[in-house]
C-alpha positions in Angstrom: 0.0 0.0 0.0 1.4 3.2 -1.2 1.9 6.3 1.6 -0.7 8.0 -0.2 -3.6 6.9 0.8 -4.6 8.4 4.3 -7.8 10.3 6.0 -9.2 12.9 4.0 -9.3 11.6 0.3 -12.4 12.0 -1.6 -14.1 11.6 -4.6 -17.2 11.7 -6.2 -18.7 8.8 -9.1 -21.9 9.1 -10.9 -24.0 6.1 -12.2 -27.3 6.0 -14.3 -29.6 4.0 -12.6 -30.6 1.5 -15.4 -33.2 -0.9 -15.6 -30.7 -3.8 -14.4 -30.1 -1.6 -11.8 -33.7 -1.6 -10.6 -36.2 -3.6 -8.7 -38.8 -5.6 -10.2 -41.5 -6.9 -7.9 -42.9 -3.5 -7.9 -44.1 -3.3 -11.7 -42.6 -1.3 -14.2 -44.0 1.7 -12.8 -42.5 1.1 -9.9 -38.9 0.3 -10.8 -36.4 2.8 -8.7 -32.5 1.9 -8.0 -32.5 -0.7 -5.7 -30.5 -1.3 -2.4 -28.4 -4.1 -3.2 -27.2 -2.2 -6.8 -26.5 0.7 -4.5 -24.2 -1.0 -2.5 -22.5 -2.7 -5.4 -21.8 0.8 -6.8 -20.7 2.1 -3.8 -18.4 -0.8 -3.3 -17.1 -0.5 -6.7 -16.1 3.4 -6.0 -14.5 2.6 -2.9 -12.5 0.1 -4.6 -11.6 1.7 -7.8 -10.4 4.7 -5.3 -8.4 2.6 -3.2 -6.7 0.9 -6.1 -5.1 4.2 -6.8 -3.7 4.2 -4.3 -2.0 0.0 -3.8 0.7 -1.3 -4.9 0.9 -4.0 -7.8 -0.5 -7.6 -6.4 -2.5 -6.0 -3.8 -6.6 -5.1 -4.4 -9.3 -4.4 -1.6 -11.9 -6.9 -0.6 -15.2 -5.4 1.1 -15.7 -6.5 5.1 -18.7 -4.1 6.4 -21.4 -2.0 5.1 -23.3 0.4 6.9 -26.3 2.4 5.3 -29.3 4.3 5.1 -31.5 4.4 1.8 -33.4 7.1 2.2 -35.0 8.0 -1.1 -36.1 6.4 -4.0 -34.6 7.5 -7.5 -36.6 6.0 -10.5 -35.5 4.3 -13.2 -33.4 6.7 -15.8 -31.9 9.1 -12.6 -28.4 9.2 -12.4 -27.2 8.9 -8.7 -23.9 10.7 -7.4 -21.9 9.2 -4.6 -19.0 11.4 -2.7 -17.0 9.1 -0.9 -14.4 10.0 1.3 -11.6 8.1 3.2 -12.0 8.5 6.9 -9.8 6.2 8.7 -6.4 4.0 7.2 -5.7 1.9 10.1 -3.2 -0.7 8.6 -4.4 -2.7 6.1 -7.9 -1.6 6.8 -9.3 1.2 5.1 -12.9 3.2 6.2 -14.9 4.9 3.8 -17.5 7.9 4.4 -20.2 7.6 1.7 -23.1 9.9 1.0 -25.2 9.7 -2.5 -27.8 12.3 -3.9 -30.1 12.4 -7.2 -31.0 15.1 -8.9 -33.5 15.9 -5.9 -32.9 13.8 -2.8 -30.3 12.7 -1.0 -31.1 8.8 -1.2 -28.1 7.1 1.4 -25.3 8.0 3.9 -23.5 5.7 5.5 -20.1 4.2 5.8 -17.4 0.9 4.0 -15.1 -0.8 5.2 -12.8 -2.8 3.3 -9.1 -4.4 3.8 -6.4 -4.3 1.7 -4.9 -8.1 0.9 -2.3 -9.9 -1.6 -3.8 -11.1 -4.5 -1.8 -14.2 -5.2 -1.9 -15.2 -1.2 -5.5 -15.1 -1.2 -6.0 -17.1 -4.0 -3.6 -19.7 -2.5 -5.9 -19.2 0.7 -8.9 -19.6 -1.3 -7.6 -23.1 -2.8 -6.9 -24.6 0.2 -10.2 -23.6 1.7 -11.9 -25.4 -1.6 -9.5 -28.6 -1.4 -10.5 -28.8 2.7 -13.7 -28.3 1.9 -13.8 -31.2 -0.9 -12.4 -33.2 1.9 
């Protein structure tokens, strides 16, 4: 992990909410962005911010999310989400996230996610799947 990344970085991502990005059981009249796509995106922006900021071999794995969905945003919005990093404590990195649409502010909340060595958690990974195969 590069020296660069500490408290106080921010940045901001917009996303169109699109119909895969929806909910269904509602009808098409009712299709707004729904909660699991939100985190996803959210995720994905922390990530792609943190990467930045790593050093070759390493990438960020998601351990904790923490939020409020507080507005709907229809199908065809776009959705802007200002995330900033608020805590580097070692390998674990805490994200501040707020997201607005065009009229609401529709989450806050907070991500947390750790920073791990690619090739050593695959090897993890393989050895949990040959344990598990007994």
């Amino acid at each position: 992990m590069k020296p660069s990344l500490t408290a106080g970085l921010t940045t901001t991502r917009r996303f169109d909410v699109d119909l895969d990005r929806t909910i269904s059981f509602m009808g098409e009249e009712g299709r707004v962005y729904a909660t699991p796509s939100m985190v996803r995106d959210i995720e994905q922006t922390c990530r792609d911010f943190a990467l930045l900021h790593l050093d070759a071999g390493e990438d960020t794995v998601g351990t904790r999310v923490e939020f409020d969905h507080m507005a709907a945003t229809p199908l065809g919005m776009e959705v802007e989400f200002s995330v900033a990093v608020s805590e580097v404590k070692g390998k674990a990195i805490t994200f501040d996230v707020t997201g607005k649409d065009a009229l609401d502010q529709i989450c806050k909340g907070k991500h947390w996610r750790f920073v791990v060595d690619v090739a050593k958690t695959a090897e993890r990974l393989k050895a949990k799947i040959a344990k598990a195969k007994g």
